[in-house]
C-alpha positions as CSV (number, residue, x, y, z in Angstrom):
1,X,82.5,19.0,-27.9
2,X,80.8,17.2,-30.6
3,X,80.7,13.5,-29.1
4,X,78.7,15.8,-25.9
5,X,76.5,17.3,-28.2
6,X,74.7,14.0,-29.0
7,X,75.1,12.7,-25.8
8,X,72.8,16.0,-24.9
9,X,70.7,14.7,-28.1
10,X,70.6,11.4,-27.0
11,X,69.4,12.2,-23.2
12,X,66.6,14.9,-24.5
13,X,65.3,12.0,-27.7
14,X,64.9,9.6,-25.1
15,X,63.3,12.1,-22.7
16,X,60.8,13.3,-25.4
17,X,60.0,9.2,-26.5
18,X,59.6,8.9,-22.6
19,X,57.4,11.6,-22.0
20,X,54.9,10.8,-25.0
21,X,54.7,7.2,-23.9
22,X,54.1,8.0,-20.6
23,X,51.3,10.4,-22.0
24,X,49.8,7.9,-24.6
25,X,49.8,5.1,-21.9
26,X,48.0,7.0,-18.7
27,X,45.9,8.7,-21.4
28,X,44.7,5.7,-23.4
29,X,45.2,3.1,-20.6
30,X,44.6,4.3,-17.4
31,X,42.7,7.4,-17.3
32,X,39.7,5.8,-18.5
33,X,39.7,3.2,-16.3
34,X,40.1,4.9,-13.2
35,X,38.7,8.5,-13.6
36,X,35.4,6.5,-15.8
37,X,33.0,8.9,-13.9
38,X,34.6,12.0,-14.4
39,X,35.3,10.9,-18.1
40,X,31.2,10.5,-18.4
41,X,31.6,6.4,-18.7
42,X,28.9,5.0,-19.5
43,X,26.3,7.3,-20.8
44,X,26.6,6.1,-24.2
45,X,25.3,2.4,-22.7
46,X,22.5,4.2,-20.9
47,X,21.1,5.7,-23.5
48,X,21.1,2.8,-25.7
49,X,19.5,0.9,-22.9
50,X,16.8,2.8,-22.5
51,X,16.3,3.1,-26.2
52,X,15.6,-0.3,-25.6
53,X,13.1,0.0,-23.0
54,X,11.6,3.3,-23.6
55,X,8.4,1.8,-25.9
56,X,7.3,-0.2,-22.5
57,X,7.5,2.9,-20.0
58,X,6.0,6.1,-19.9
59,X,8.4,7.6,-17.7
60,X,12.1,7.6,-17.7
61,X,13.7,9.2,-14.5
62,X,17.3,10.0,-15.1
63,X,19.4,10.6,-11.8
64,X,21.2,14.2,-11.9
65,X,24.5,11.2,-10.9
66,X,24.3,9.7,-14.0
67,X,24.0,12.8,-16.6
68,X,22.4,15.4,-18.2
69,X,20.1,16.1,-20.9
70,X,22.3,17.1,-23.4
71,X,24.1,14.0,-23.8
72,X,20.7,11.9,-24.2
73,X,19.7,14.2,-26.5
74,X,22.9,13.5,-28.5
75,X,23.2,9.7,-28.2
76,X,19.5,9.4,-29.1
77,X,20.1,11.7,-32.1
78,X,16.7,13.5,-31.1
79,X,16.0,16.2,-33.5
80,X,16.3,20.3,-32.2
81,X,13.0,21.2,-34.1
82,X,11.3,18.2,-32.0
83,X,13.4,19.4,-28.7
84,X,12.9,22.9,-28.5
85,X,8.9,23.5,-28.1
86,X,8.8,20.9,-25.3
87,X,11.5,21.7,-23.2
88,X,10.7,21.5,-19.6
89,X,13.4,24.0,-18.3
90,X,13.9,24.1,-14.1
91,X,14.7,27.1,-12.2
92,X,17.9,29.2,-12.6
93,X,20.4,28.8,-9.9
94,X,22.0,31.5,-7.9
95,X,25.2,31.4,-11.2
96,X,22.1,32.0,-13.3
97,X,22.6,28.5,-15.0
98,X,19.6,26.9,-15.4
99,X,18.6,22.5,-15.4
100,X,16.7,21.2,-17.8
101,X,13.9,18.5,-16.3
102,X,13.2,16.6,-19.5
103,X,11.8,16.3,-22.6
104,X,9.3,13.9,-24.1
105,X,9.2,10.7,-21.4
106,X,12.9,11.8,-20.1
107,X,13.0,13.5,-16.7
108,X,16.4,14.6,-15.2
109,X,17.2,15.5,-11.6
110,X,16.7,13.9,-8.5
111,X,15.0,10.5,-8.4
112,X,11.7,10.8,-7.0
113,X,10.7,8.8,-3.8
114,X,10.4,5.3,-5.5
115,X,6.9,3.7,-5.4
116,X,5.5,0.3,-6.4
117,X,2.6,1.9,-7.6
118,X,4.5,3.2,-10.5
119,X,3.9,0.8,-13.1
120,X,5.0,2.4,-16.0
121,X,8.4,4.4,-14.8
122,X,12.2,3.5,-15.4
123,X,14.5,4.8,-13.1
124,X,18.1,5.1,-14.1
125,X,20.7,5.9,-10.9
126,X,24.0,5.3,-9.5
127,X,23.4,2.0,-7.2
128,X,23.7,3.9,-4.2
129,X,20.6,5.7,-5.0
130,X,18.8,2.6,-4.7
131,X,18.0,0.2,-1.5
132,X,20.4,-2.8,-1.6
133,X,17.9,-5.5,-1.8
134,X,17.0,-4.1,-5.4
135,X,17.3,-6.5,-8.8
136,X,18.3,-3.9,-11.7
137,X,17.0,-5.0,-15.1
138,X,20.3,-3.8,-16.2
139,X,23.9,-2.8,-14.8
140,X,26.2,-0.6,-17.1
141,X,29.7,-1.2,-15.6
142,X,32.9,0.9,-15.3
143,X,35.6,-0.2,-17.2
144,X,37.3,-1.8,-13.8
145,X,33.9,-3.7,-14.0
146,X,32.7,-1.8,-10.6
147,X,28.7,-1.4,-11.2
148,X,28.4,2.4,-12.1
149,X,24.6,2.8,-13.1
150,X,21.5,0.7,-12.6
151,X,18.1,0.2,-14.6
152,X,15.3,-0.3,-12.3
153,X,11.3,-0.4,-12.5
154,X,8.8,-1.6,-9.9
155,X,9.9,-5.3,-11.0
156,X,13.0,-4.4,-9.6
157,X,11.8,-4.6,-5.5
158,X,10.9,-7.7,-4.1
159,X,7.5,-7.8,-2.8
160,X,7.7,-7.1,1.1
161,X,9.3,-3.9,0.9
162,X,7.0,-0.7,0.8
């Protein structure tokens, strides 16, 4: 009786040692590589990007793909006092859930129809969003090094496309 008591101990130790490795290693290892967009990869990089840029543009289009306002206004550590008095909020939907559409130079939603006329606009998308042809001024990849978000301006077209 006792030598099957630890055999039972031994079986349920390993079991438990098993099950948190197995946790740790899909958590830590492979989750985030391939569930990246669901986990919200690469906002962090966007935001810093377009820190970069924002003194050259006075527009910054942010695809409803890539993320919402919330987390820019995070990342960029933008103050509540400064947010709240310019908010531009959208329409509610029919959950009564409402979409901001920016604040300051930041406009989230859809991408408007992309223009070379636009000088002064940075458009931040998924790639599909954009014709294949274009040059982004920046890629943010996915952990599994797929492209997951591009930085584009008029720059960014070549010159016979309209």
């Amino acid at each position: 009786l006792k030598q099957f008591k630890k055999a039972i101990l031994v079986i349920f130790l390993a079991a438990v040692i098993f099950n948190f490795y197995y946790y740790f290693h899909s958590y830590h290892i492979h989750l985030p590589i391939h569930y990246a967009h669901q986990w919200q990869t690469g906002i962090k990089e966007i935001v810093d990007a377009t820190k970069g840029y924002q003194d050259k543009y006075d527009q910054i289009w942010i695809s409803k793909k890539v993320g919402w306002y919330v987390q820019f206004l995070f990342f960029l550590k933008y103050p509540p006092k400064d947010y709240q008095p310019q908010a531009k909020l959208g329409p509610l939907d029919e959950y009564g859930f409402g979409w901001v559409d920016g604040f300051d130079k930041y406009h989230f939603g859809n991408l408007p129809a992309i223009s070379k006329k636009e000088e002064k606009v940075l458009y931040v998308g998924a790639p599909e969003e954009f014709p294949p042809s274009v040059k982004p001024l920046k890629i943010i990849y996915y952990p599994n090094k797929i492209a997951a978000f591009y930085l584009v301006d008029k720059s960014s077209f070549k010159e016979n496309e309209k």
